[in-house]
C-alpha positions in Angstrom: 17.8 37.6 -28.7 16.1 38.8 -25.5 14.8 35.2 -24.7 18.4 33.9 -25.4 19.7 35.2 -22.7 17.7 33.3 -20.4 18.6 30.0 -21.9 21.6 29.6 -20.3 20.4 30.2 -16.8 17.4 27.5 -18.0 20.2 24.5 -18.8 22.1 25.3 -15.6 19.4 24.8 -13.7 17.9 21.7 -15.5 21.1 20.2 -14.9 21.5 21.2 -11.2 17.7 19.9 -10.5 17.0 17.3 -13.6 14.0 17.2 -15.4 10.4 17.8 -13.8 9.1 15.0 -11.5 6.1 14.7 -14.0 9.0 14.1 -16.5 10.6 11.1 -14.5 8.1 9.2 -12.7 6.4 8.9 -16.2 2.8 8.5 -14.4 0.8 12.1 -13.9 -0.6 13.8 -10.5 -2.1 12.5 -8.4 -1.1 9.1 -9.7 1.9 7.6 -8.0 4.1 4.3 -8.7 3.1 2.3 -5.9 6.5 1.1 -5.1 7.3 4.4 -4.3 4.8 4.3 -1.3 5.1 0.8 -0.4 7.6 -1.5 -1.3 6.7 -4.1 1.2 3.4 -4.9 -1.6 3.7 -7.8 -4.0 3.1 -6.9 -7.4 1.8 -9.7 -9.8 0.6 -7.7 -12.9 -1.6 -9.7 -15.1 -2.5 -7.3 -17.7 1.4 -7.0 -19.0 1.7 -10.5 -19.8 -0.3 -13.1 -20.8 -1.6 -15.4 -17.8 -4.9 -13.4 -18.2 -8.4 -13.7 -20.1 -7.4 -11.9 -23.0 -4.0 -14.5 -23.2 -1.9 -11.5 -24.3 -0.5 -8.2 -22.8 -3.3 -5.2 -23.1 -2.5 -1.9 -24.8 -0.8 0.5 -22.5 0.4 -2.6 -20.0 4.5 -1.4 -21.0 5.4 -2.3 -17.4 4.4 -4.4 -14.8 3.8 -1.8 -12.4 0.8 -0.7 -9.9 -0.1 2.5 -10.7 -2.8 4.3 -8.4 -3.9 7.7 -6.6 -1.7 8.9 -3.9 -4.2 8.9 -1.8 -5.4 5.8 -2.3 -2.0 4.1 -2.7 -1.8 5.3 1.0 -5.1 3.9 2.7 -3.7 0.7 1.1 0.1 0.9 2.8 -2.2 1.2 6.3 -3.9 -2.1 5.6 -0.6 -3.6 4.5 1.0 -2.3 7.9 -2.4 -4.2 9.6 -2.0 -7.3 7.5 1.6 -7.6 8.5 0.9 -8.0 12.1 -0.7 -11.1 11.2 2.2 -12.5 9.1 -0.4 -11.5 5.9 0.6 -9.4 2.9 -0.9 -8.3 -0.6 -0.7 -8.7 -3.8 -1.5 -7.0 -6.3 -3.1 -8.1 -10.0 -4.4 -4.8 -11.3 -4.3 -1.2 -10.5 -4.5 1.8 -12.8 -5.8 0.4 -16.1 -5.6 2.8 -19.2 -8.8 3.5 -21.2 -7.2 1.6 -24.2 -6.9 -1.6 -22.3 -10.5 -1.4 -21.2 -11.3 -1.1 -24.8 -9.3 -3.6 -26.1 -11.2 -6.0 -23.2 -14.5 -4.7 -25.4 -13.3 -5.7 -28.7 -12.0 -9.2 -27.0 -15.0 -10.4 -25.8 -17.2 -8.8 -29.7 -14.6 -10.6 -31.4 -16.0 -13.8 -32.5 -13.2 -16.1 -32.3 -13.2 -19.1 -30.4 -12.3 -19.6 -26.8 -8.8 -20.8 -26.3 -6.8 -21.5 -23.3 -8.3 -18.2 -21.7 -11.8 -20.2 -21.4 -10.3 -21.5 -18.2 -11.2 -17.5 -16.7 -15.3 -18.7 -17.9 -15.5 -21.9 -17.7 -19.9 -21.7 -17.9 -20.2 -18.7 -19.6 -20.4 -17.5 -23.2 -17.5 -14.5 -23.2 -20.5 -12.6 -25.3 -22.4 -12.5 -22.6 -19.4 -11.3 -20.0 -20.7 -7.7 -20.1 -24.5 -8.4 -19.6 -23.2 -10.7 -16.1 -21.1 -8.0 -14.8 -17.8 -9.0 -14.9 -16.5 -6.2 -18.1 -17.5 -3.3 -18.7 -17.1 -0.1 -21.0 -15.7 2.2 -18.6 -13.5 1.0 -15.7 -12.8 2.7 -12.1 -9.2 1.1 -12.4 -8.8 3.9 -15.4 -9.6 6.8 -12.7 -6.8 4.9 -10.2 -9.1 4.6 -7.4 -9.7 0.8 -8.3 -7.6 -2.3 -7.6 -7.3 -5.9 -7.4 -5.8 -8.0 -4.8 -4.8 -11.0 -2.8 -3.2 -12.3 0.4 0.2 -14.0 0.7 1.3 -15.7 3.6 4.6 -14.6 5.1 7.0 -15.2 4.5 6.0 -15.1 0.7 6.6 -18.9 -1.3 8.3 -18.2 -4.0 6.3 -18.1 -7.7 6.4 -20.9 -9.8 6.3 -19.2 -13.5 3.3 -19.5 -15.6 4.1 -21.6 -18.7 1.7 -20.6 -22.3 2.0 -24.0 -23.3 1.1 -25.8 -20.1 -2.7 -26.9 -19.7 -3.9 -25.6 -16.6 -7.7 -26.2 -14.9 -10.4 -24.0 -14.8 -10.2 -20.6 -12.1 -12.7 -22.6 -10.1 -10.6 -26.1 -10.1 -9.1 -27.1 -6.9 -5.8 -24.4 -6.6 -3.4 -27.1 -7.3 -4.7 -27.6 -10.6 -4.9 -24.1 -11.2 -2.5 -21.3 -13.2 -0.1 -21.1 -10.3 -0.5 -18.6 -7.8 1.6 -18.2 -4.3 -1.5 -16.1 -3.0 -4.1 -17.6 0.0 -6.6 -19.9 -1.7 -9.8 -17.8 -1.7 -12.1 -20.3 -3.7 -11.3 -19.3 -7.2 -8.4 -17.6 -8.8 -8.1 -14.2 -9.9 -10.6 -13.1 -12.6 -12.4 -15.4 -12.7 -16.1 -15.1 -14.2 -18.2 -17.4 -12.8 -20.9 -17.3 -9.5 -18.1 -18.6 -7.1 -15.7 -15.7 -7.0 -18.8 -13.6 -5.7 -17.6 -12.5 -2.5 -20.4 -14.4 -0.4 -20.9 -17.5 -2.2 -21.5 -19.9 -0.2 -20.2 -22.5 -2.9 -16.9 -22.6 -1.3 -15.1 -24.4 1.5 -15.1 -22.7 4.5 -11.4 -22.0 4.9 -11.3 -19.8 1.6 -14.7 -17.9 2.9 -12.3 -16.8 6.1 -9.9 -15.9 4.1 -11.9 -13.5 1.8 -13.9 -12.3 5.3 -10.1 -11.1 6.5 -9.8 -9.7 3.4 -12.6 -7.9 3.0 -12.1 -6.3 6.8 -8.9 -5.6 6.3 -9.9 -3.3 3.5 -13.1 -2.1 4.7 -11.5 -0.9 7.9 -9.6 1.8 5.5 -12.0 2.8 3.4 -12.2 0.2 0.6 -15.5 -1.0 -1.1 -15.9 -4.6 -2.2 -17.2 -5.3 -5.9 -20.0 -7.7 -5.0 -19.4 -9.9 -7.9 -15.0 -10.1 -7.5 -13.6 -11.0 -4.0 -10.0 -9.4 -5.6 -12.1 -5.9 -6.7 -11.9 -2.9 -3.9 -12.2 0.8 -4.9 -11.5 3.8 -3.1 -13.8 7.1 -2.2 -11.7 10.1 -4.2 -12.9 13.4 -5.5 -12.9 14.6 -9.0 -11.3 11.0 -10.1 -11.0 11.4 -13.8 -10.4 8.6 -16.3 -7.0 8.3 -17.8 -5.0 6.6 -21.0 -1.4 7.3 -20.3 0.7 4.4 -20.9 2.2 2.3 -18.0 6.1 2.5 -18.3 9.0 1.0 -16.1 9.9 3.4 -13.2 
């Protein structure tokens, strides 16, 4: 009866001041939405939908939303602020990435079946053999937040032609008009794509799509960002005690 007493005071207050902020945002500190620190970002989320490797939404993808450390959610609005000077803007393909999804990415490529219309993402390679060359892994820095992957977009922004499952699209290193379509800057290859080309320095590509991956590799380096050698679209971010997470992604 003692503790009864205090329940009313409890439900006025909830309703004055709503539930916790943990509650609503649906994402846990230090993890932010990052549309609630930069708007001005594109967001292209591969992983909830099915114009990826996999050819079908990941576990925990229940949104299309970028999900990443406050901090580093931050450092990335600077270089947004820097790009826009330049009439340049992000977007983004991948942020926070729950453990499941990374798993699910392990059984994919152990599966056995045969490659489908996701072969366009390795058009050379065996997708057995996509661990050993570096491009998936076991445990992911996009789980921890401090990881993401990117592109430029010119503005103002073309507008996105939809991705069509039934269409036949070229391979990610095809000329980009025969590629899944993309409004981004044409850096060489298209986004995830597992093949010696989309390493950040090849020199396999024409020159205008090397100066575009040099601006954005400054641009991110100038704020902290480290390039994945092997992905021009893969930066992380310096953050202490970065833990690994498997919360599900869910709308604002």
């Amino acid at each position: 009866m003692r503790g009864m007493r205090w329940w009313p005071l409890a439900a006025l207050l909830l309703t004055a001041f709503g539930p916790p902020a943990l509650a609503r945002a649906g994402v846990p500190a230090p993890l932010v939405y990052l549309r609630d620190i930069d708007a001005s970002i594109a967001q292209d989320m591969r992983y909830a939908g099915t114009d990826n490797f996999v050819g079908r939404p990941l576990p925990g993808y229940d949104a299309a939303e970028c999900v990443l450390r406050r901090e580093v959610a931050q450092a990335l609005s600077q270089v947004q602020a820097d790009l826009a000077k330049s009439n340049l803007s992000f977007k983004t393909y991948d942020c926070y990435r729950p453990k499941r999804a990374v798993a699910a990415m392990a059984r994919w490529a152990n599966d056995g079946a045969r490659d489908g219309a996701s072969k366009r993402f390795y058009p050379t390679l065996d997708k057995r053999t996509l661990f050993a060359s570096g491009y998936i892994a076991t445990q992911s820095a996009h789980s921890t937040g401090t990881a993401i992957d990117l592109t430029l977009i010119r503005l103002p922004a073309a507008p996105a032609t939809a991705f069509d499952p039934a269409a036949h699209y070229g391979s990610c290193t095809a000329p980009a008009a025969q590629r899944a379509p993309d409004n981004s800057i044409d850096m060489g290859t298209g986004f995830d794509c597992f093949d010696t080309k989309s390493h950040t320095a090849s020199p396999a590509i024409g020159a205008e799509q090397q100066r575009a991956r040099a601006t954005l590799l400054a641009a991110m380096r100038r704020h902290g960002f480290k390039n994945y050698f092997r992905e021009w679209w893969h930066f992380t971010f310096a953050a202490p005690d970065a833990r690994a997470y498997d919360f599900p992604i869910v709308p604002r």
